[in-house]
Legacy VTK file of the C-alpha trace (Angstrom):
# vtk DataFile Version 3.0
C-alpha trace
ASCII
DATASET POLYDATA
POINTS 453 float
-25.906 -15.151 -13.442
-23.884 -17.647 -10.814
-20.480 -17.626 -10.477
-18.035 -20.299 -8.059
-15.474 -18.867 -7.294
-12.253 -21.133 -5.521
-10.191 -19.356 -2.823
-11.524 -17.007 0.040
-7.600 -15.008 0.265
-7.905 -11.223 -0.541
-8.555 -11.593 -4.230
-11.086 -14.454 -3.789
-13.211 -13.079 -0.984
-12.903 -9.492 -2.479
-13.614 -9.813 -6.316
-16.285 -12.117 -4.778
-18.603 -9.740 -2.465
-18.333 -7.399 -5.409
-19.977 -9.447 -7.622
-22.566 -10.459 -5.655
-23.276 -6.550 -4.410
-23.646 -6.263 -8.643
-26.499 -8.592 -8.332
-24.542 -12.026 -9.415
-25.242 -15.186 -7.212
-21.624 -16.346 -6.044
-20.805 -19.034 -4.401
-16.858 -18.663 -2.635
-15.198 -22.273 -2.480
-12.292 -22.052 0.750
-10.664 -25.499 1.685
-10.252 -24.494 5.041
-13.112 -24.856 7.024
-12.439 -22.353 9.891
-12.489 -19.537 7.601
-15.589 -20.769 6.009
-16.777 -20.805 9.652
-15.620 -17.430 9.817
-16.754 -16.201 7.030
-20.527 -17.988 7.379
-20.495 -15.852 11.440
-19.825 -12.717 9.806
-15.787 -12.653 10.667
-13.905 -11.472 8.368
-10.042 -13.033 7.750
-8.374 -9.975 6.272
-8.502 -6.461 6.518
-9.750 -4.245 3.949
-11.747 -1.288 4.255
-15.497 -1.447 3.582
-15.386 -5.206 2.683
-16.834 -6.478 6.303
-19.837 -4.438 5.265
-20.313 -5.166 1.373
-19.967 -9.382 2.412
-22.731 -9.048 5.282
-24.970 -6.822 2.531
-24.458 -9.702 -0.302
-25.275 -12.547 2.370
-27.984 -10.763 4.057
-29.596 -10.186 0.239
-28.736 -13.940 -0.745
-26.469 -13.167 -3.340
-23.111 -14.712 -1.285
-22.742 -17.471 0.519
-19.475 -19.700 1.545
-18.738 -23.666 1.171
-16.182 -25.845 1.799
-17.301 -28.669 -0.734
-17.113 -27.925 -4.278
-19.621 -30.397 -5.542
-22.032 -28.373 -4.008
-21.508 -25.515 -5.022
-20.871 -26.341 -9.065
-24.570 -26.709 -10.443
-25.803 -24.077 -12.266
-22.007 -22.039 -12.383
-21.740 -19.922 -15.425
-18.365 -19.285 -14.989
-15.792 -21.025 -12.322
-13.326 -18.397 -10.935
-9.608 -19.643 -9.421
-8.515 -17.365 -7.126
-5.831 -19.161 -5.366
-2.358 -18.157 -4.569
0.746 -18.349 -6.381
3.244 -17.612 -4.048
7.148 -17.390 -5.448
8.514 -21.195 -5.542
10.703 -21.593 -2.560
14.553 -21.175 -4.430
13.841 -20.238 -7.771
11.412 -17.339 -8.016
9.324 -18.920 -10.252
5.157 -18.723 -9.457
3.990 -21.974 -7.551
1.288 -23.217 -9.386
0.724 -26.068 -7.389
-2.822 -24.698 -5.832
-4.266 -23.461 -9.206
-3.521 -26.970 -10.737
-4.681 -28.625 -7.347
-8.020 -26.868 -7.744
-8.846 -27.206 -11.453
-7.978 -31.079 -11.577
-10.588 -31.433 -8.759
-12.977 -28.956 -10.651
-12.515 -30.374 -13.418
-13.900 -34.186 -12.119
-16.685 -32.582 -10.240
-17.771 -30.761 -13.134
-21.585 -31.658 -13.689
-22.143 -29.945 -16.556
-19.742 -27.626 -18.873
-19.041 -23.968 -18.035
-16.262 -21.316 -18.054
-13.309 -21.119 -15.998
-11.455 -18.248 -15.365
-8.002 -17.636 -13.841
-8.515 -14.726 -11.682
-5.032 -15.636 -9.752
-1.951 -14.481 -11.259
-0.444 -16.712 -13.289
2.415 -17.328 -15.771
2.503 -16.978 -19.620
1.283 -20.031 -20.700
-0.737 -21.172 -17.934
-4.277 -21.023 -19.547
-3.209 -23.226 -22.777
-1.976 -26.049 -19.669
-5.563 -25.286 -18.331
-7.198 -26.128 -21.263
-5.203 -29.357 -22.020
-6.313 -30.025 -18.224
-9.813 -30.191 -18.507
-9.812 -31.910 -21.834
-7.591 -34.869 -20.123
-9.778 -34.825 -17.262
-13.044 -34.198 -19.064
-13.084 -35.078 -22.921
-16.799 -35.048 -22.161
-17.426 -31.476 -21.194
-16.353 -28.162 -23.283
-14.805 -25.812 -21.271
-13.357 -22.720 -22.728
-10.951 -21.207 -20.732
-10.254 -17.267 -20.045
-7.503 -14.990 -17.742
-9.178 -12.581 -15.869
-5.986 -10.776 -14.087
-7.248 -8.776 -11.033
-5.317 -4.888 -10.931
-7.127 -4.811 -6.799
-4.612 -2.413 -4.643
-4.934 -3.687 -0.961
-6.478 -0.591 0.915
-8.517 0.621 -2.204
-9.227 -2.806 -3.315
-13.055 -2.841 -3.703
-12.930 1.217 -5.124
-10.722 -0.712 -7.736
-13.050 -3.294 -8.501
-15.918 -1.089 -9.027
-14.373 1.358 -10.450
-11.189 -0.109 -12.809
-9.285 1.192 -15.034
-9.689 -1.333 -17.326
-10.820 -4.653 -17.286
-8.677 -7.282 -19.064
-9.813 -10.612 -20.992
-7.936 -12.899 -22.456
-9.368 -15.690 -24.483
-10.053 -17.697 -27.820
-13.244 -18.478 -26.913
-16.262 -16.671 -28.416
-18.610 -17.834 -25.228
-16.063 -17.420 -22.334
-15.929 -13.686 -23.798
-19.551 -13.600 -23.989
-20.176 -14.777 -20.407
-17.295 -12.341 -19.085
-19.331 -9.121 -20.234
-22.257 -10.036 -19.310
-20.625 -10.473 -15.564
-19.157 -6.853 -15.957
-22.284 -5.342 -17.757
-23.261 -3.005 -14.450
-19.919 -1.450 -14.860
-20.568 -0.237 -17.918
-22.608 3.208 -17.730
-19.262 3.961 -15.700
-17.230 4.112 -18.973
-14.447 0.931 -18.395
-12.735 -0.197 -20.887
-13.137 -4.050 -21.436
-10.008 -4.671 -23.291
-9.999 -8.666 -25.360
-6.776 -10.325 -26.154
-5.412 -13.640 -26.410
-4.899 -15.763 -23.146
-0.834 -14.776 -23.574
-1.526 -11.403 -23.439
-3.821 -11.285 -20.772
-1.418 -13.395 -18.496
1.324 -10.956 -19.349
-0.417 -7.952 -19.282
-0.043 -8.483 -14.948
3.134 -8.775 -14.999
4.198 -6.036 -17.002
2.116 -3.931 -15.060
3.491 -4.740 -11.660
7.058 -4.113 -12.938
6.316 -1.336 -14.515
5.164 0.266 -11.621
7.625 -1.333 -9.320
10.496 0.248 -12.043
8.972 4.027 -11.237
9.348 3.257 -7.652
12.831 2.161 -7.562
13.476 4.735 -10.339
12.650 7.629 -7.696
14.336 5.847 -4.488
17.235 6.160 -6.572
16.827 9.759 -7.512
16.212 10.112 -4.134
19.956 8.959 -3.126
20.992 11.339 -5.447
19.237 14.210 -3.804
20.747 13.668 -0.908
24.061 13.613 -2.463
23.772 17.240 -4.700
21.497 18.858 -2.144
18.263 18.726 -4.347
14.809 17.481 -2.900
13.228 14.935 -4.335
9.791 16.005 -3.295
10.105 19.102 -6.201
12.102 16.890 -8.362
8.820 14.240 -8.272
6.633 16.993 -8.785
8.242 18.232 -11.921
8.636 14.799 -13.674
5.268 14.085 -12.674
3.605 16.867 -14.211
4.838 15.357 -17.703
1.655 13.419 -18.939
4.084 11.068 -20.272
4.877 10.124 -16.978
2.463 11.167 -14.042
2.631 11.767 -10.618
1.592 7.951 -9.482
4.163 5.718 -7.911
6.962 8.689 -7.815
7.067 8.686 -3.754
10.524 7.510 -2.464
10.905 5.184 0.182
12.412 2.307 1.994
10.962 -0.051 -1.026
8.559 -2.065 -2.213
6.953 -4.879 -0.764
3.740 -6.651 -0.456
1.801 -9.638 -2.124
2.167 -8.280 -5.855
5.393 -6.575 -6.805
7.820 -8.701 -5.043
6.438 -12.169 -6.325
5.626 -10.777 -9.602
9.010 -9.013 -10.673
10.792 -11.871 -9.786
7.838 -14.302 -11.715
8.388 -11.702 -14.465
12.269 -12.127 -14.492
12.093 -15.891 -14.457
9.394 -16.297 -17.380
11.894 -13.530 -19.739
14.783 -15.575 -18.511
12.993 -19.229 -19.583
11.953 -17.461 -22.906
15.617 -16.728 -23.652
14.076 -12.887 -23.594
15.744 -11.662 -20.431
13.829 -8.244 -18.875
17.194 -6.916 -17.585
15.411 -3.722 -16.296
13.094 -6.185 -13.995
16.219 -8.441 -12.942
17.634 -4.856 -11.780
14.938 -3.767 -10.111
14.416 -6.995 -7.997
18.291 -6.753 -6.805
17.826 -2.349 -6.329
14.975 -3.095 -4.204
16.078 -5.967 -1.917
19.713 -3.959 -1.230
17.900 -0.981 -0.350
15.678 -2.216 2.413
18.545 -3.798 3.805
20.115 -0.261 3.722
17.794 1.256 5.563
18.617 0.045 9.095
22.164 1.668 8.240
20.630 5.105 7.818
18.594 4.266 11.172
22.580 3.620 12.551
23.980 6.697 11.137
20.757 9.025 12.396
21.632 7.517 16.090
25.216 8.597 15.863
26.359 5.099 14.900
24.826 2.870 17.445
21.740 1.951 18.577
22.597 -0.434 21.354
20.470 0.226 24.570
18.493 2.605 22.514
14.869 2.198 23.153
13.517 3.024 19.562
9.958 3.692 18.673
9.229 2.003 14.954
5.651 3.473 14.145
3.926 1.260 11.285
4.861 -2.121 10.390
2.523 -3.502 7.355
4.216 -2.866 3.909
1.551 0.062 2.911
-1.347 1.203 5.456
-5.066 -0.072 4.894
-3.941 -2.957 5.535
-2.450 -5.610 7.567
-0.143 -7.729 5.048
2.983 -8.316 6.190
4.751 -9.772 3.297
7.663 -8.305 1.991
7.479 -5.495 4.119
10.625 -3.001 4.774
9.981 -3.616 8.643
10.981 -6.765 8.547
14.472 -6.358 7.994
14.767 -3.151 9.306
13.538 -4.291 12.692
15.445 -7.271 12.708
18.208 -5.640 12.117
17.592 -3.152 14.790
17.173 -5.623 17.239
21.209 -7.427 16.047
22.643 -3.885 16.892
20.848 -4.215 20.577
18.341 -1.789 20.165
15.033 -2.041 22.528
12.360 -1.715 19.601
8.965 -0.849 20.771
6.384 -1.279 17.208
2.965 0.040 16.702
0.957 -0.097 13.739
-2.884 0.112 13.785
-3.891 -2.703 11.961
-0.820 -5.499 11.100
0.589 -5.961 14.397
-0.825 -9.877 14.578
1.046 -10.455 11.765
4.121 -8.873 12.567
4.392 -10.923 15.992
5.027 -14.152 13.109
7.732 -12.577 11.491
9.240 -10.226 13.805
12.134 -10.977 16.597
10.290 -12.068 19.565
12.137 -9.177 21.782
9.874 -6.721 20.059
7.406 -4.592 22.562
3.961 -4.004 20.806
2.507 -1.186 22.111
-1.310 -0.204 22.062
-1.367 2.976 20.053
1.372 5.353 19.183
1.954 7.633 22.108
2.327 4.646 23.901
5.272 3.768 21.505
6.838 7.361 21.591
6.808 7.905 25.409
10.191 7.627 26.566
12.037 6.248 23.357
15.208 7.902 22.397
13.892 8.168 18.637
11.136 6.935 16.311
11.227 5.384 12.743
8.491 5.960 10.547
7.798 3.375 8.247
4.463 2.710 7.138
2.522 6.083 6.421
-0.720 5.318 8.488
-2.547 8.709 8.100
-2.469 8.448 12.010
0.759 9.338 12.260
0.615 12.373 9.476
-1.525 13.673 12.352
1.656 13.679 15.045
2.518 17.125 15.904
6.498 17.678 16.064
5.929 19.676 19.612
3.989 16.977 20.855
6.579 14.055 19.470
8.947 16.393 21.049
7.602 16.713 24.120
6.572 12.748 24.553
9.561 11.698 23.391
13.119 11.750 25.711
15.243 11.842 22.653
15.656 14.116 19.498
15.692 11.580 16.642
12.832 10.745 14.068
13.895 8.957 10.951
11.350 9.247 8.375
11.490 6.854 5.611
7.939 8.233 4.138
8.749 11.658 3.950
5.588 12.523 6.088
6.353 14.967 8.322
7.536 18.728 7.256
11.561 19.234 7.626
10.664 22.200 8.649
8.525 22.231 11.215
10.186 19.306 12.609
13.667 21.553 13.285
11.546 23.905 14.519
10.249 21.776 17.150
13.676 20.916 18.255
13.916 17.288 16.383
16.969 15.693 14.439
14.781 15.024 11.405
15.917 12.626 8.476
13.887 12.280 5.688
14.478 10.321 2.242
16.280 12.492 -0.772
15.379 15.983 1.103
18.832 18.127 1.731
19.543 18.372 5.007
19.964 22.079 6.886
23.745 21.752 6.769
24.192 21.190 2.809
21.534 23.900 1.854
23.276 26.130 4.167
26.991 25.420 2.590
25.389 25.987 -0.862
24.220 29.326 0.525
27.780 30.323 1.658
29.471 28.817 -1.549
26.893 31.703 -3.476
28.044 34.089 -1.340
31.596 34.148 -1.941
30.931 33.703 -5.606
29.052 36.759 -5.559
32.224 38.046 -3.802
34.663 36.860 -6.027
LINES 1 454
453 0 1 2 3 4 5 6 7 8 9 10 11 12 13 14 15 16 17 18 19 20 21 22 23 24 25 26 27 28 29 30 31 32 33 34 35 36 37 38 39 40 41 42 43 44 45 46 47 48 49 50 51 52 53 54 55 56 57 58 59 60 61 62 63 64 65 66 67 68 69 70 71 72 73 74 75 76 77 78 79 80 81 82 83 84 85 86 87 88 89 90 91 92 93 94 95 96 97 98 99 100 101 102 103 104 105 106 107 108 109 110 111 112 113 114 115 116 117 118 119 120 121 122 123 124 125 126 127 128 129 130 131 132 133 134 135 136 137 138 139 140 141 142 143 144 145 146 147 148 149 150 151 152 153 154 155 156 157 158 159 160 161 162 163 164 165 166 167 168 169 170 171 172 173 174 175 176 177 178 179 180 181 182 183 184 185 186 187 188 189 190 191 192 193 194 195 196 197 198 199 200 201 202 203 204 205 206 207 208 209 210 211 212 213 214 215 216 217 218 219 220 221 222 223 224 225 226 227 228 229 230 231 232 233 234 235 236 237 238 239 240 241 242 243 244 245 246 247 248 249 250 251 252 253 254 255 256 257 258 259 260 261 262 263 264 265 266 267 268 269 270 271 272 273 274 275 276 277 278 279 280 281 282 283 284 285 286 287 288 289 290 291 292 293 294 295 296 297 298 299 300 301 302 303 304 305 306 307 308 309 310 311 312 313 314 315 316 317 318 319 320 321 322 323 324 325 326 327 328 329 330 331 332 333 334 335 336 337 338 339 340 341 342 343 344 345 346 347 348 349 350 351 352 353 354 355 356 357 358 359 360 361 362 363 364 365 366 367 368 369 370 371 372 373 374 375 376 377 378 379 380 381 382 383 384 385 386 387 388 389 390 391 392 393 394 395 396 397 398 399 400 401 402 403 404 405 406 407 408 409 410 411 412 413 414 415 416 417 418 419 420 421 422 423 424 425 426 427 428 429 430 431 432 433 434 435 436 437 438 439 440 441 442 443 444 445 446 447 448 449 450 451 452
């Protein structure tokens, strides 16, 4: 089979090279031509683990290749794929669907001959029927069915999700775009995925509700974590024991300084908008969008309270910038404020993170010190903040942070390293929702004299 698909961003260049490395010719459309040049020398635009590798096996086999023209690249499609972005609309939340309808108006002229076109972008309910009515405008010559084909790709595991899904959703009315979709996913299928087939409205919400979802258990458990703090329970255990429910599970229940990232920001607050438009508002989601933004605006005031309520002068070591590791996307990520913030109170911040630190340089203060590699972050600093859990810095011993460091302080807003340990080694250690020394010991005494009483 042959596939075009438009857009060479993460989901684009990604769902791509794993087609091809299934043995479909593909053809990736990108506008700009220094990434195709990029792309066509074997450079690679984003980071994502193994993908540099499965995009120089497809091309070296003949199965991938890159164009800036679409023309060329249309004969012979089976199926046309738009993976382009749909950032949040600048002021209203809403999904900017400017580049999908960009790209399938000038598909849908260059069109030699009729095929399928998916939406592999995430788009709003609704979006597929406007498709459709698009390339019958356009084209009242040509049939082409349209199908949604939402991508569930986690940046860091992205192509291990791709291969190996959970499920595979399409949404369609049309008998041959469902017929050309499996037969694209047939060499998944000794692995057991489900290929689930709804309506284009389902499909397109199916995304959304995911991503909130998800973001919902996150927020749920930075919240319990608050609360932890407060009653002197740990929120580690407390995780644990919900998670062992099969209801529920033990995914997403890690607290934190919040979400961020290319998916759950821009698609809780897509999510709220399309409820709100539908006169069906998703309260939860509306909550969840304003939970998450105040608390990674709160978390520079727990950095404030750890340094004894002021950072000023304080040379501060923040260690992991990107919103999750595996990768270096910057978007929505807790370090942004945090660091900004940081930098208001007069703090010296010196940032390392092993693979988003080009990005941060755009949308950090420009008095930030990037260091080379951790140590040289932590030598001399009065304190570190953890942010981004880079398995790198699991790997930091507390006598060694101890011992590199000149100060005591390590705030640790993934909960990486051991309490513990970390007192042991002589550190002020604050973690997220785990009681601290003093409240477990006051509960101690406050047994004690009930047992006396």
């Amino acid at each position: 089979m042959r596939i075009v698909m438009i857009g060479a961003g993460y989901v684009g260049l990604v769902s791509g090279a794993c087609f091809a490395s299934m043995g479909t010719e593909v053809i990736v459309v990108e506008k700009d031509p220094c990434r195709v040049a990029a792309l066509q020398a074997g450079r690679i635009p984003i980071y994502e683990p193994g993908l540099d590798r499965l995009v120089a096996d497809s091309v070296r086999a003949g199965r991938l290749r890159f164009e800036v023209a679409l023309d060329r690249a249309l004969p012979g499609a089976d199926a046309v794929f738009l993976a382009v972005g749909t950032p949040s609309r600048r002021g209203d939340g809403h999904a900017d669907l400017s580049h999908v309808f960009a790209a399938a108006a000038e598909l849908a002229a260059a069109l030699p001959a009729p095929t399928v076109l998916v939406t592999k972008s995430t788009v709003p309910v609704g979006t597929g029927r406007r498709l459709a009515a698009l390339m019958r405008e356009i084209r009242p010559d040509l049939d082409v069915p349209v199908a949604s084909n939402p991508e569930f790709l986690r940046e860091g595991s992205a192509i291990e999700d791709f291969m190996r899904p959970d499920r595979i959703v399409v949404g369609t009315d049309s008998a041959q775009a469902e017929a050309v979709l499996r037969a694209l996913y047939r060499p998944l299928n000794p692995a057991g995925v489900t290929l689930l087939c709804t309506g284009l409205e389902t499909a397109e919400l199916i995304k959304y509700a995911t991503n909130a979802f998800l973001a919902m258990k996150i927020t749920f458990i930075n919240e319990m974590a608050d609360l932890c703090e407060q009653v002197g329970a740990d929120v580690h255990e407390l995780a644990r024991g919900m998670g062992l429910d099969r209801r529920i599970g033990p995914k997403f229940l890690h607290p934190g300084p919040g979400f961020g990232g290319s998916c759950f920001p821009k698609d809780t607050q897509a999510l709220m908008r399309i409820a709100q438009d539908a006169h069906a508002p998703a309260r939860l989601v509306e909550t969840v969008v304003s939970v998450n933004e105040a608390r990674k605006a709160a978390m520079a005031g727990r950095i404030l309270a750890a340094f004894g309520g002021t950072v000023r002068r304080r040379r501060i070591a923040v260690l992991g910038l990107t919103f999750k590791p595996e990768t270096d996307d910057m978007r929505d990520s807790p370090a942004i404020p945090i660091v900004h913030r940081l930098v208001e109170l007069g703090a010296e911040v010196v940032a390392y993170d092993p693979a988003g630190m080009e990005q941060a340089r755009r949308d950090l203060p420009a008095e930030v010190v990037y260091a080379s590699g951790a140590a040289s972050a932590l030598a001399g600093a009065d304190g570190a903040v953890l942010v981004t859990e880079w398995n790198e810095f699991r790997a930091l011993a507390p006598d060694w942070l101890r011992a590199t460091m000149r100060g005591r302080v390590v705030v640790d807003l993934r909960n990486v390293f051991d309490p513990a340990a970390m007192r042991a080694a002589g550190l002020d250690h604050h973690a997220i929702g785990r009681p601290a020394p003093h409240r477990a010991l006051a509960g101690e005494a406050e047994l004690a004299l009930a047992a006396a009483d």
